[in-house]
C-alpha positions in Angstrom: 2.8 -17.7 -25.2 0.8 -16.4 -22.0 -1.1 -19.6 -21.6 1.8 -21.7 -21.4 3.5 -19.5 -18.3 4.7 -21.6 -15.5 3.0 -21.1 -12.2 4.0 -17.8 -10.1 4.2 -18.4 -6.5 4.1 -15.0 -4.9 5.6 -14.4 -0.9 1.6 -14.6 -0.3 1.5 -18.1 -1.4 -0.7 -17.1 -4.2 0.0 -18.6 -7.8 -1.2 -18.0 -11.1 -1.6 -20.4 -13.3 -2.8 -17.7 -16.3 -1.8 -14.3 -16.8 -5.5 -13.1 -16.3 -4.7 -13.9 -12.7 -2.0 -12.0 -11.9 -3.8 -8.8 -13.9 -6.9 -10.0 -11.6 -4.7 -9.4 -8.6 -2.9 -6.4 -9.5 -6.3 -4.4 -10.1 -7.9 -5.6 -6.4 -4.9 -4.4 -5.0 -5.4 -1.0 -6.2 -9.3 -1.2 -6.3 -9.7 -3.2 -3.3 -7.5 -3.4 -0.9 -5.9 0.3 -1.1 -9.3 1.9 -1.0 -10.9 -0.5 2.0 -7.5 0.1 3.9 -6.9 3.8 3.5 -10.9 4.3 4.4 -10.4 3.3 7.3 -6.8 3.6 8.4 -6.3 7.0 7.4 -9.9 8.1 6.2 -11.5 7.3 9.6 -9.5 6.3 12.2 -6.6 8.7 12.0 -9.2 11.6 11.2 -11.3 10.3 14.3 -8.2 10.5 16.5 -6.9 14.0 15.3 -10.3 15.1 16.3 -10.3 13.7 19.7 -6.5 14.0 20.7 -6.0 17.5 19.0 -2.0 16.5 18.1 -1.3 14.9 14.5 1.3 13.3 15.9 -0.6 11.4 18.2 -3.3 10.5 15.1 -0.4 9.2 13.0 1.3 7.3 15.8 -1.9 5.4 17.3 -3.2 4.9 13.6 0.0 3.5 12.1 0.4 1.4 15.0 -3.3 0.1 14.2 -2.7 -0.3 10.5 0.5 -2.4 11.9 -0.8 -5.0 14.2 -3.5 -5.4 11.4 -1.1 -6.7 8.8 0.4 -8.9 11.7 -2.6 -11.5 11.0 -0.6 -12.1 7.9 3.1 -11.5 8.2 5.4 -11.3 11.1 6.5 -8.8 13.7 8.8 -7.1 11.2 5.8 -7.0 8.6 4.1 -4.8 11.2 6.8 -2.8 12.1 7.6 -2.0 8.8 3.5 -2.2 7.9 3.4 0.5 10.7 6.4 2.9 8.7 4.3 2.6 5.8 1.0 3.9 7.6 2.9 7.3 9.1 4.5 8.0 5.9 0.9 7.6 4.2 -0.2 9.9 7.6 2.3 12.6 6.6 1.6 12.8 3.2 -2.2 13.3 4.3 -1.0 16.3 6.5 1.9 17.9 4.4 1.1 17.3 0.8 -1.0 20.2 -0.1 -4.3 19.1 -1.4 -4.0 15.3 -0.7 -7.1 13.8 0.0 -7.9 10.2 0.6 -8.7 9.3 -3.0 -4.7 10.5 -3.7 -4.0 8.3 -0.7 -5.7 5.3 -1.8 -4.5 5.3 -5.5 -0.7 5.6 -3.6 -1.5 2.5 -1.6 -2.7 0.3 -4.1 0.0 1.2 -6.9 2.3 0.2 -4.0 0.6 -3.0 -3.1 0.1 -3.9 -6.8 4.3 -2.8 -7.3 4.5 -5.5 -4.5 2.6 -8.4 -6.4 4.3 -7.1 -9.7 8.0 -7.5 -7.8 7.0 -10.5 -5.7 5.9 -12.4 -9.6 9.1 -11.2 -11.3 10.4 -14.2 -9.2 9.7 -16.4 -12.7 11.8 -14.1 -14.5 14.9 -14.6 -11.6 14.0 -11.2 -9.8 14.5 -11.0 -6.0 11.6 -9.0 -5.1 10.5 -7.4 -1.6 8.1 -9.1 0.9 5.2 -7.1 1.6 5.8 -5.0 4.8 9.5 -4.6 4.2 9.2 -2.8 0.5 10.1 0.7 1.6 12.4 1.0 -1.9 11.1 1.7 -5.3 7.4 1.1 -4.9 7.5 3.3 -2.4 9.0 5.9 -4.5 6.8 5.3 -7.4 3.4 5.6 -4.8 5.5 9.2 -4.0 5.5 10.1 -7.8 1.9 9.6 -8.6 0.4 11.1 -5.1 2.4 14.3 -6.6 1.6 13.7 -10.1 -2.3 13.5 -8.9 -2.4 16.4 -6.5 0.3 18.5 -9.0 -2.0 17.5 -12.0 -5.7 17.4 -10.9 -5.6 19.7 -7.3 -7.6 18.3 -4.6 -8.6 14.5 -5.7 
């Protein structure tokens, strides 16, 4: 019975109480978060960069490094790091995936931070999941599969 579900603690310190929670969550991860985050990170920043510096390399290194010590408020120093490896690989995908805009970006990023709230509550069902930042595994592969299957399937998005 989905009322009757015990509280889910997730590595956030959220918990749900009802299941309309947790669905709450994973939708403003995709909806929210993913599309206020790669706006700026990758939609404006790392654009305004590439402009200015010329290199790509130096746009995906200065922004990931940005999009790291911006998830430090709210993890650690190997959050960021990792945080950071997550923003290049999102950098690279903008430059070497054919046809991959910032919508195909920002539906990666918040399939991968929903994966993350969807791993992190599997703890009820005796699941070990990742802690965000360090989750460069499955979800990561999954947000890799539907970039592809968006760009493959719809062209530019």
């Amino acid at each position: 019975e989905i009322n009757s579900l015990k509280i889910l603690e997730v590595d956030s310190g959220k918990r749900y109480k009802y299941l309309w929670q947790f669905i709450y969550e994973f939708f403003y991860c995709i909806f929210a978060i993913g599309l206020v985050e790669e706006f700026v990170f990758r939609g404006f920043i790392f654009e305004k960069i590439k402009r200015v510096a010329g290199k790509d390399i130096i746009a995906v290194i200065i922004s990931s490094v940005f999009f790291g010590v911006f998830h430090f408020f709210s993890g650690n120093l190997v959050q960021m790091v990792m945080t950071a490896c997550i923003g290049a690989f999102f950098c690279f995908c903008r430059l070497k995936i054919k046809n991959c805009s910032t919508l195909s970006l920002i539906i990666g990023h918040g399939v991968y931070d929903a994966l993350i709230t969807v791993f992190a509550s599997a703890l009820l069902w005796g699941f070990r999941p990742l802690p965000h930042g360090l989750g460069f595994g499955l979800e990561s592969l999954d947000s890799i599969i539907v970039l592809w299957y968006n760009i493959r399937k719809y062209g530019k998005i």
